[in-house]
C-alpha positions in Angstrom: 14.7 5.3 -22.6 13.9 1.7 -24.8 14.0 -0.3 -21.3 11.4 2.6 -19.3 8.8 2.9 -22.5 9.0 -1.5 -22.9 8.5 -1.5 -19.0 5.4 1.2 -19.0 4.0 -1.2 -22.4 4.4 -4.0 -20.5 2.7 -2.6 -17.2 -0.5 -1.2 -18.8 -0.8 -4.7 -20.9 -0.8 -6.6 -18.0 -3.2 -3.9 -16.3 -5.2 -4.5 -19.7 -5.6 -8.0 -19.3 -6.8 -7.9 -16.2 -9.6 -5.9 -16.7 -10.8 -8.2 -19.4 -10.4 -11.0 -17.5 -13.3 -12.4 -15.7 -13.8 -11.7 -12.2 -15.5 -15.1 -10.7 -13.4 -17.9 -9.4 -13.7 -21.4 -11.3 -14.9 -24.6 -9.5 -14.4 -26.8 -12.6 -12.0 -28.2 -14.0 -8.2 -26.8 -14.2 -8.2 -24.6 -17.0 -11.7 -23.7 -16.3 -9.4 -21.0 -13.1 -6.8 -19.8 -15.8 -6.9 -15.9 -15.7 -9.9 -16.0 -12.8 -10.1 -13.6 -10.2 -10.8 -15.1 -6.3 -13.0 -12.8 -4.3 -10.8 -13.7 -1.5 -6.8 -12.7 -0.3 -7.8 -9.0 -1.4 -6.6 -6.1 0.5 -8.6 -4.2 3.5 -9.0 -0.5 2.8 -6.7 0.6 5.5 -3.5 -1.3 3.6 -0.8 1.0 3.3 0.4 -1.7 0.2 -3.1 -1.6 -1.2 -3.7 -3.1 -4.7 -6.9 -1.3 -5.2 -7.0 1.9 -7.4 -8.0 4.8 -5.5 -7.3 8.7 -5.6 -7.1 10.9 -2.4 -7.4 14.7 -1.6 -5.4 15.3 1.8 -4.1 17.9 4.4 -0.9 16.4 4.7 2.1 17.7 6.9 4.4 20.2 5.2 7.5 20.3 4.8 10.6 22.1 3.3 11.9 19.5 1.2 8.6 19.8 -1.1 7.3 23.4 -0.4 9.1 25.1 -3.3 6.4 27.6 -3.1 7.3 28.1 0.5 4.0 28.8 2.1 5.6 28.0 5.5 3.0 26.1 7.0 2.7 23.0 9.2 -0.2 21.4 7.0 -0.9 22.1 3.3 -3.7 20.2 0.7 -2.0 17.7 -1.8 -3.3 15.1 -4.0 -2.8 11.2 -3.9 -3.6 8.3 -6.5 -2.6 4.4 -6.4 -2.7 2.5 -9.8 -3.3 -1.2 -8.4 -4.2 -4.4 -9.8 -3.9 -8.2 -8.9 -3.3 -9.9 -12.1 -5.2 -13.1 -11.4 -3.0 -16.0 -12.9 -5.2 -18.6 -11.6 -7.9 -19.3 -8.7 -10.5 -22.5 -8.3 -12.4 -24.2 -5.4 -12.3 -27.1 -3.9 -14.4 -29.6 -1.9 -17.3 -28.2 -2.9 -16.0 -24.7 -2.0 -14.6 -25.7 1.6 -11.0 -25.0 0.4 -9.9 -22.0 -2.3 -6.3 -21.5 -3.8 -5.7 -17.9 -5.5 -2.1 -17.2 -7.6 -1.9 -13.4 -8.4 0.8 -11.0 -9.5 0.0 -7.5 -7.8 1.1 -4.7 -9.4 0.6 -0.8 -8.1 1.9 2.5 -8.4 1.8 5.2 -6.0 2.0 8.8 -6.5 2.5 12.3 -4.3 0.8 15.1 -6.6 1.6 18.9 -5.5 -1.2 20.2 -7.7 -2.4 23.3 -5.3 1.3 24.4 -5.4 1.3 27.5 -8.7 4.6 27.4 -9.5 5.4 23.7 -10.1 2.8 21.7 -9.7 5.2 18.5 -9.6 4.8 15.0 -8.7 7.2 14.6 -5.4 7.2 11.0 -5.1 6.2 8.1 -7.1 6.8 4.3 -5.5 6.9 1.7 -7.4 5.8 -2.1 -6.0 5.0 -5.7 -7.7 4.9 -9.2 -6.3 6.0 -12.7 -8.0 2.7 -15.3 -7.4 1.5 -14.1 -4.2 -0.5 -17.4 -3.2 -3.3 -17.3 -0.8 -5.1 -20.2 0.5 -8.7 -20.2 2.1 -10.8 -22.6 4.9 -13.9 -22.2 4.7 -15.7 -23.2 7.7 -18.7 -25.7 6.9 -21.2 -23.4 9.0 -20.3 -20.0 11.0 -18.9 -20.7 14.6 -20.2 -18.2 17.2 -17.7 -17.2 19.6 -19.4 -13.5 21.1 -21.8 -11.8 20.2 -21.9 -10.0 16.6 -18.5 -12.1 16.6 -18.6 -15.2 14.1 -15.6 -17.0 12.5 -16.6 -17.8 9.0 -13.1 -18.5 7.6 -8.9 -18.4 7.5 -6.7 -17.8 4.7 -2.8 -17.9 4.7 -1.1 -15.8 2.2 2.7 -15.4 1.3 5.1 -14.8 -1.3 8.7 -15.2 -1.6 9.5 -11.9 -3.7 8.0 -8.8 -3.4 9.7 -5.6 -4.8 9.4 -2.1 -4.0 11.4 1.2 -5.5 10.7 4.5 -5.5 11.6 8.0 -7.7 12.2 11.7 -6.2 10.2 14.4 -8.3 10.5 17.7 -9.0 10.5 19.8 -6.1 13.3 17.6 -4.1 15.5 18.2 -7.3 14.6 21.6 -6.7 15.4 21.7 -3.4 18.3 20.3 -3.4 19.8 22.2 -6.0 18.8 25.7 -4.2 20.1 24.6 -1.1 23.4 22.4 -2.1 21.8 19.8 0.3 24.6 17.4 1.2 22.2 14.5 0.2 21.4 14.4 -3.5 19.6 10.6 -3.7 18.5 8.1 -1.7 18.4 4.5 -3.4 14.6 2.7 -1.9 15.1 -0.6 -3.9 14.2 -3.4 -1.3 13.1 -7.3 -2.2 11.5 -9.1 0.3 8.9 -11.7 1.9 5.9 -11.4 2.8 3.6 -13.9 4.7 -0.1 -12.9 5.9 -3.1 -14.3 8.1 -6.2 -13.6 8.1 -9.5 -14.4 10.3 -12.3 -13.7 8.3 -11.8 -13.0 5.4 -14.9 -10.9 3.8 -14.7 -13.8 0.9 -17.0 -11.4 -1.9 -19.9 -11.6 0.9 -22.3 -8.8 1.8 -22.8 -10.3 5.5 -21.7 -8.7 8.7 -18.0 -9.2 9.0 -14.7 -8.7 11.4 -11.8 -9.5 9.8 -8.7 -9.5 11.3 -5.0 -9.6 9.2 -1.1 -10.2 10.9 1.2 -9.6 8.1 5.0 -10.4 8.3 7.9 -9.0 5.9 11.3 -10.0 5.9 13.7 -7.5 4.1 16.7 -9.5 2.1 18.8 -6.7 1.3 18.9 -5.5 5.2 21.7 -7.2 6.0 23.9 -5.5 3.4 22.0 -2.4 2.6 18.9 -1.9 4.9 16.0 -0.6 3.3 18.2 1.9 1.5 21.4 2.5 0.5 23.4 5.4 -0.7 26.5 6.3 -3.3 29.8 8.4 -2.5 28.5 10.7 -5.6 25.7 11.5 -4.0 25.6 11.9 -0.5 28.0 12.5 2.3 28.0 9.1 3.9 28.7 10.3 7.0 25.4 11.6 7.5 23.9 8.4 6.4 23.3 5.2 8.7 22.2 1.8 7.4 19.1 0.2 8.4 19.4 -3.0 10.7 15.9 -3.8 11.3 15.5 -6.2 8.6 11.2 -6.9 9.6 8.5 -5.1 9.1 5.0 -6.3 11.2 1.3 -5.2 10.9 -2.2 -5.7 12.0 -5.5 -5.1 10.4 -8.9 -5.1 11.4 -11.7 -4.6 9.1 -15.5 -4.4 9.6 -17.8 -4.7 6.9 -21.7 -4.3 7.1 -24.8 -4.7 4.8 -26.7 -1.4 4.8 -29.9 -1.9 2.4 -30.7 -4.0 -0.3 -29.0 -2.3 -3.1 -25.8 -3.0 -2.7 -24.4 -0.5 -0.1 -22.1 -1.6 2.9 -20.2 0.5 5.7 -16.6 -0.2 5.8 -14.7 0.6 8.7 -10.9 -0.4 8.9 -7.5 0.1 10.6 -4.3 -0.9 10.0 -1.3 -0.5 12.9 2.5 -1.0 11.3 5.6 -1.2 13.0 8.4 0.6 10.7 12.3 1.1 10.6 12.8 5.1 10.2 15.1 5.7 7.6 18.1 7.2 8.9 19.2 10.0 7.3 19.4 13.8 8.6 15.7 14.8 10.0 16.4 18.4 8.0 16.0 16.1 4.6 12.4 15.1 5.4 10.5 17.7 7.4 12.5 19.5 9.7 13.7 23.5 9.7 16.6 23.9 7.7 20.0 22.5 9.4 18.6 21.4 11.9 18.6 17.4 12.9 17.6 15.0 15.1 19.3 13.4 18.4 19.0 10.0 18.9 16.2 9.4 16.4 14.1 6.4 16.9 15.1 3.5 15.4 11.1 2.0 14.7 8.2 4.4 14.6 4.5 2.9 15.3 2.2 4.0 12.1 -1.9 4.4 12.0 -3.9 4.4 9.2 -7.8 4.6 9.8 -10.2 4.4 7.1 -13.6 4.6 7.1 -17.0 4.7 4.2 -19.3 3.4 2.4 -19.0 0.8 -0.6 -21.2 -0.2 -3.5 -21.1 -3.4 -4.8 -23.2 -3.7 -7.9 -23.3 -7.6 -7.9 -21.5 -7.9 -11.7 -18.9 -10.0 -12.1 -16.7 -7.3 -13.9 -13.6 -5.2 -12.6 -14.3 -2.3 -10.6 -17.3 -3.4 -9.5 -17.1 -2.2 -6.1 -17.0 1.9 -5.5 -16.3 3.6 -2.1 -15.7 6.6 -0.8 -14.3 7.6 2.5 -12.1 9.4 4.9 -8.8 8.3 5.8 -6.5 9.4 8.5 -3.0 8.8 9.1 -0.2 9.1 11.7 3.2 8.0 11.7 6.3 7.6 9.7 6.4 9.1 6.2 5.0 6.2 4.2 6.8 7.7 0.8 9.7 6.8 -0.2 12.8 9.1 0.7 10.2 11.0 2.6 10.9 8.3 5.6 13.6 9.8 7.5 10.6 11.8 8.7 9.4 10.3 12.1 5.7 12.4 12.7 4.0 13.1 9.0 0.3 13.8 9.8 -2.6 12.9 6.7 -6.4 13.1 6.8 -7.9 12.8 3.2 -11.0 12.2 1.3 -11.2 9.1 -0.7 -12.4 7.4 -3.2 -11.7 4.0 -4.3 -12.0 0.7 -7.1 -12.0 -2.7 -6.5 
């Protein structure tokens, strides 16, 4: 109990400070970039590992595991929030603004809400993810370089980071579930560490201008060699049912579109994100499927789609928050949440809205 309530103090101070700290990148000298956010390396709206706060009302795909309530039907309405922020440790320009550098610690929070569900009302699934000084570097070019038409290349960045952490917690109507149905599975253990390296063509940079930016993101899994993505205890599952992961990468792309659409601020967004996934492999019945039932031969890597489309308000202040959209999101895929991912086709179309 002392080492969760230090661990939720420490999250919300760090989640304090950078609020308070001010959002404009320093071109002076070093300490002039301590605690300054970079308007670039930030994520595109269609990031399933988002660091921007946003909450979500969605027709999601339902599913035994989680309908305690058991309306017994293929879709059902449930709530989504993500609690992000990237701490900015220190940014600063260079060259006259040619070259940027960006050191951040992201930080988010994800959880699965049931809240049109009367008898509960649980949380499902909460994940948990945080980075160790992501670093991003930008090249800016000295003028735009036209290469078709509506098609310019103002910049590249290159981001990475060597540790990267993700976990994940059941809620309430798994427990349930499991403990009505003496499901052989009690827990699965998410707790991955791994790399992460990013490109990106254009990145929007804080501009207003007409953009296409593009992202190829790379992850490399250090535990998937001994545990995969998951791993499991003799107390609480029957291993037998359980296979290990051996697909130790995980690849995406990203294209974003960005437009100006009046003089007050406003911009359409438009972005997409395509992600190539290891399925967890644990009985299908655990993660969507009728009772008892399971899957042959279940694919080893599932293709995911995430589409995301609105409109964004920039107020111009250099403060937190100071962008608000709101849009519609659709998604297709493999159950992005947690010990949710044994399921292969989880369907999601929501309505957004979202803080930068």
């Amino acid at each position: 109990m002392i080492k969760k309530n230090y661990s939720i103090f420490v999250f919300f101070l760090l989640f304090l400070t950078s609020v308070l700290c001010p959002a404009q990148e320093a071109n002076g000298n070093f300490w002039d970039g301590v605690a300054a956010s970079a308007g670039f390396g930030k994520s595109f709206w269609a990031d399933m590992y988002s660091t921007a706060t946003w909450v979500e009302i969605a027709y999601a795909t339902n599913s035994p595991d989680y309908d305690w309530g058991e309306f017994n039907t293929n879709y059902r309405f449930f709530v989504f929030a993500n609690l992000g922020t990237d701490l900015p440790v220190w940014s600063g320009c260079f060259s006259d603004g040619k070259y940027g550098l960006s050191i951040t610690l992201p930080f988010m929070i994800e959880l699965w809400y049931d809240r049109f569900e009367w008898k509960t009302s649980p949380i499902i699934n909460t994940s948990y993810r945080f980075g160790i000084f992501d670093t991003c570097f930008i090249y800016r070019l000295d003028n735009p370089r036209h290469v078709f038409p509506y098609f310019n290349i103002y910049n590249w960045a290159l981001k990475f980071s060597l540790l990267k952490h993700e976990s994940t917690h059941i809620g309430d109507e798994l427990v349930i579930y499991i403990k009505d149905h003496d499901f052989p599975i009690k827990r699965i253990n998410v707790l991955r560490n791994y790399a992460e390296i990013v490109f990106t063509l254009n990145d929007p940079d804080n501009q207003p201008h007409f953009n296409h930016g593009f992202k190829f993101g790379f992850l490399f899994n250090y535990n998937c060699f001994i545990n995969g993505w998951y791993s499991v205890s003799e107390t609480e599952a029957d291993t037998k049912l359980v296979q290990s992961g051996n697909f130790p990468f995980e690849l995406y792309l990203q294209y974003q579109y960005q437009s100006k659409i009046s003089s007050h601020g406003f911009q359409a967004i438009a972005s997409v994100e395509y992600r190539l996934r290891e399925r967890h492999k644990y009985p299908f019945s655990y993660s969507g499927a009728l009772e008892g039932a399971y899957m042959d031969n279940p694919p080893n890597l599932v293709n995911c789609f995430n589409f995301f489309a609105g409109i964004r308000h920039d107020n111009q202040k250099k403060s937190y928050f100071s962008k608000i959209g709101i849009g519609a999101r659709f998604y297709f895929g493999l159950n992005p949440y947690g010990q949710y991912r044994s399921m292969p086709h989880y369907n999601q179309i929501g309505l957004v809205a979202i803080f930068e």
